[in-house]
Every structure is written in structure tokens, then in C-alpha cells.
VMD Tcl script that draws the C-alpha trace (Angstrom):
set ca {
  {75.67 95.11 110.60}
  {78.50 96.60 108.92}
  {78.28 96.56 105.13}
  {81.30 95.86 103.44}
  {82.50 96.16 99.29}
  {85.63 94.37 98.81}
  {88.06 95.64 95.52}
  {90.76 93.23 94.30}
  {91.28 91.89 90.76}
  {93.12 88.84 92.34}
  {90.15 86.10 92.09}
  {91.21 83.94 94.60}
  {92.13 86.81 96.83}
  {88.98 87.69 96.65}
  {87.18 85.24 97.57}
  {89.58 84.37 100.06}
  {89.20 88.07 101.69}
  {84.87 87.51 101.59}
  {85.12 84.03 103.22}
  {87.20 85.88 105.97}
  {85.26 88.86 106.34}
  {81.79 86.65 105.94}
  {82.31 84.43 109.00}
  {82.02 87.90 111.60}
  {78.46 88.20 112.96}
  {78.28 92.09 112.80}
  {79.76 91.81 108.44}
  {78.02 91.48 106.03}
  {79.76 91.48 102.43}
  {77.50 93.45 100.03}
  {80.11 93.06 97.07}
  {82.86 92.22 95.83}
  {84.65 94.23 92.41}
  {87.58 92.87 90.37}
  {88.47 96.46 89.27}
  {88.52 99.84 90.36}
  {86.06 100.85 87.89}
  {83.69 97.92 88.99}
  {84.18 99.31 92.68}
  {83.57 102.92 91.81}
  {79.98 101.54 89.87}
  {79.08 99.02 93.23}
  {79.93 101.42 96.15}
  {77.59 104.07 94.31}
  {74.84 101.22 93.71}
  {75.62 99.31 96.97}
  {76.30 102.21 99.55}
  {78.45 100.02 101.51}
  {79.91 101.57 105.27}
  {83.68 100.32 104.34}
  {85.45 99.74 101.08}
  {87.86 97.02 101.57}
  {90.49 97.43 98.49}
  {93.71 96.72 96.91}
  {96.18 99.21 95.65}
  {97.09 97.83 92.39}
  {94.18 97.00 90.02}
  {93.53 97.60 86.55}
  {91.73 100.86 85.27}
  {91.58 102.76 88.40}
  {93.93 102.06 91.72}
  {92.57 101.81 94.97}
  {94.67 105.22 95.61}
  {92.34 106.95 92.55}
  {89.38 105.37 94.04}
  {89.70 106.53 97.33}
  {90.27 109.87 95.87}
  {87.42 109.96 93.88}
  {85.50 109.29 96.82}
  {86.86 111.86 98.95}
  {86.52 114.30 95.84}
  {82.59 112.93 95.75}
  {82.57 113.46 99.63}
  {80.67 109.47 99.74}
  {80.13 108.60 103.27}
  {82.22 105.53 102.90}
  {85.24 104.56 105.06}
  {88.08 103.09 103.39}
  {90.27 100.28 104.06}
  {93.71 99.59 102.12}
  {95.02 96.04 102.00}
  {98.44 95.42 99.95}
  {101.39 94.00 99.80}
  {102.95 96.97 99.39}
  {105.02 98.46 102.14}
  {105.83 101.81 100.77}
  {105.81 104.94 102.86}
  {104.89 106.66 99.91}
  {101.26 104.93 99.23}
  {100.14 105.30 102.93}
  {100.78 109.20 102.57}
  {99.06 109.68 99.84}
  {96.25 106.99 101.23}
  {96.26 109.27 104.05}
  {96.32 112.63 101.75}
  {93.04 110.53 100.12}
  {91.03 110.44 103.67}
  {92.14 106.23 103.56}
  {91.73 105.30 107.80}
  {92.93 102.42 107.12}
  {95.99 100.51 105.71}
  {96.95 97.15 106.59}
  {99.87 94.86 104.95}
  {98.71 91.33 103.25}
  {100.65 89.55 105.49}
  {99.29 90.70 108.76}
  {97.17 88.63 110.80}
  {93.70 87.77 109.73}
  {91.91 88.87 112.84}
  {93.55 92.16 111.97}
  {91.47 93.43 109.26}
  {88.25 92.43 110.96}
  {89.88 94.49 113.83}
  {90.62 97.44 111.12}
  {87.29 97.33 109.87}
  {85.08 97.87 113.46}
  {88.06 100.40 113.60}
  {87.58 102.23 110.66}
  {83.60 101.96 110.45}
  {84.03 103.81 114.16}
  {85.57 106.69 112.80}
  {89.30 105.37 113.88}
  {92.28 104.74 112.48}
  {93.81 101.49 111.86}
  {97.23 101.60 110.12}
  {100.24 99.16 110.43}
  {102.20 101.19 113.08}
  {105.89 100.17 111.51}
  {104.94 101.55 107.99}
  {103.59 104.89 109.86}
  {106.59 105.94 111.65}
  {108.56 105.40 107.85}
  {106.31 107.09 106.48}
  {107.01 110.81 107.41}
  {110.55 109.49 107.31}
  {110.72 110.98 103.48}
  {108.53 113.46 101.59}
  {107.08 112.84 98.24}
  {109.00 115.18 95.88}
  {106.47 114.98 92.67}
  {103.50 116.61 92.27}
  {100.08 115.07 90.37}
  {100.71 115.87 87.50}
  {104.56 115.08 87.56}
  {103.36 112.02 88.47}
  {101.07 110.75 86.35}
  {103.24 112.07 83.04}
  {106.32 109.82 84.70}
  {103.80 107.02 85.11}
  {102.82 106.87 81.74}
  {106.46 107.19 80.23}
  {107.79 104.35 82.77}
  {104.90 102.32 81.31}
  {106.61 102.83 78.00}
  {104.07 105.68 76.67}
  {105.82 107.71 73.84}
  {105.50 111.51 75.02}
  {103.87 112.31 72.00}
  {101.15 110.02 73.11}
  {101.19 111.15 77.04}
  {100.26 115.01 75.26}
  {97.66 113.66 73.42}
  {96.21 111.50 76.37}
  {96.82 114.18 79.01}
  {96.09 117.43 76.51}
  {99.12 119.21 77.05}
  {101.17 119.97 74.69}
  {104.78 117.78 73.67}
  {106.97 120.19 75.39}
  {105.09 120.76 78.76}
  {104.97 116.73 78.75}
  {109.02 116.55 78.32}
  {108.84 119.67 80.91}
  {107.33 117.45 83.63}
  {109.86 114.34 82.85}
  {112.41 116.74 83.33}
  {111.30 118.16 86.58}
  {110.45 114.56 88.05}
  {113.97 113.37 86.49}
  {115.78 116.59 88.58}
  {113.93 116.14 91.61}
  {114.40 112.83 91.86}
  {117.99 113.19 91.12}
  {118.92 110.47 88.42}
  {119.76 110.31 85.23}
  {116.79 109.54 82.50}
  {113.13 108.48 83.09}
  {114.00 105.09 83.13}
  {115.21 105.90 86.17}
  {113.46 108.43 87.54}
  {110.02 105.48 87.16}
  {111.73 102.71 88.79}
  {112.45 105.33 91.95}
  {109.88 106.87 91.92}
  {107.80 103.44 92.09}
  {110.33 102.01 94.72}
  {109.57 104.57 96.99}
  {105.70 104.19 97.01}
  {105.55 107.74 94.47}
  {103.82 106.76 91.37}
}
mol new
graphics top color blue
foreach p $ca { graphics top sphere $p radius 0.5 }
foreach p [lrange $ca 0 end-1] q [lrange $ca 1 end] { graphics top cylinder $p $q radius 0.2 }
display resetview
């Protein structure tokens, strides 16, 4: 049997994504988190083969989380299911040791296909997203990254220092840099870009 913990914060998603997953003979679902958070707590309690998660989800994305678990080195496989079709995510899903990374609206037989794939030591990623992604390289780095985040969430810089600990000049330092790099005009946008292209 393949154990399976499923991430989403979408209830009906959710349950939706178990019911699917439930009906294969060789599945069983061990869990299923509404957070990241939740997820990172269950897969450490659970010791599931595959994570099954969402990208967007409150406290922690299922980016973070499958870089905490590569940083961790669990021996969990990970699976990415979103709606998002950025180039950027699957790169740094990739970058994160994610095998797999399917769109919402594929097929249903496809993630049941992903998951054998995945739990096998394969990859299973939608093959139109994969040629666009290495069409265009990410031009932030982390930390870049997370500072524009936090600003494009409306975060006054004075509180990104505080929250980050650096200090109110290296914060407007990195919105600069992400600002020229990105080539635009003000953070504004330099976050809607940056989120656009799959960056933040």
C-alpha cells in the first residue's frame, strides 16, 4: 500500500482529492491537513510515502513545506497539485526535490498515475509547463524574495526589519534590488510581477 498525506486548506477540495485517491486498491489516505503547518506536524507523526499538497495555504506553502522536508532529508516523495501554471513554482518545486507537479485541471486518473510515479522514484510533471519552465530564469534570490513578499502583502518595511531582523535599510536594499532586477518602477510593481511569473 502506498500511504498518502494530502495538504489543502480548500475543505471541499479536500475531501474531494481523498474520495479520489481512496477508491485505488494499492492507496491508502493516512491524512489529510488544512495547512502547511498541520502537514509539517502529520507527515512527521504519520510517515506517509507521498505528500499530496497545494501550493497556496495559509502559514506555510506547499513550496516551504517541501523545502523543509528536503532541508530535514524525510524520506517522503512529494506531489504538487495547483492551479497554478507558473514556470516559476515548478522550478523552485523542482529546486525543493518536488517529483511531482500536476495542474488542477488535469485528468483525475492522472494524479493516481503521478503518485505510483512518484512513490517509484519517477517523475511526473505536466510536460507543457516543463518545457516553459526553463523558458525564463528566476531573477530574485530568497531573501529578495521573501522581503518583496511581505511588502506586496502591504507590510510596512519597518515591520519586514523587525520580522526578518535586518535592519530598515538592508530591508529597502532588497526592495530595491528586486525592483531593478525586475525592471519596473516601485514595489507595487515589482510584487504583482514577480507573483505573475510564479517568483514569490
Amino acid at each position: 500500500m502506498i500511504r498518502i498525506l494530502l495538504a489543502e486548506d480548500q475543505a471541499m477540495v479536500r475531501g474531494a482529492l481523498s474520495a479520489l485517491l481512496g477508491m485505488e486498491g494499492d492507496f491508502e489516505v493516512v491524512g489529510a491537513s488544512a495547512d502547511g503547518e498541520a502537514a509539517w506536524r502529520d507527515l512527521q507523526r504519520l510517515k506517509p510515502d507521498v505528500l499530496v499538497t497545494d501550493i497556496e495555504m495559509p502559514g506555510l506553502s506547499g513550496l516551504e513545506l517541501a523545502q523543509r522536508i528536503q532541508r530535514h532529508a524525510l524520506p517522503v516523495k512529494v506531489v504538487i497539485v495547483t492551479t497554478f501554471a507558473r514556470p516559476g513554482f515548478l522550478r523552485r518545486a523542482l529546486d525543493a526535490g518536488v517529483l511531482g507537479y500536476l495542474l488542477k485541471e488535469s485528468p483525475a486518473d492522472h494524479l493516481a498515475q503521478a503518485v505510483r510515479k512518484v512513490h517509484g522514484g519517477a517523475r511526473a510533471i505536466d510536460a507543457d509547463l516543463a518545457l516553459e519552465a526553463w523558458s525564463e530564469a528566476d531573477p530574485l534570490n530568497d531573501r529578495e524574495r521573501q522581503v518583496l513578499r511581505l511588502a506586496g502583502e502591504g507590510v510596512a518595511a519597518a515591520a519586514i526589519a523587525a520580522q526578518l531582523n535586518l535592519s530598515h535599510g538592508t530591508v529597502r536594499n532588497y526592495l530595491s534590488e528586486a525592483i531593478g532586477k525586475l525592471g519596473v518602477a516601485n514595489r507595487i510593481e515589482a510584487y504583482r510581477l514577480a507573483r505573475q511569473k510564479g517568483w514569490l
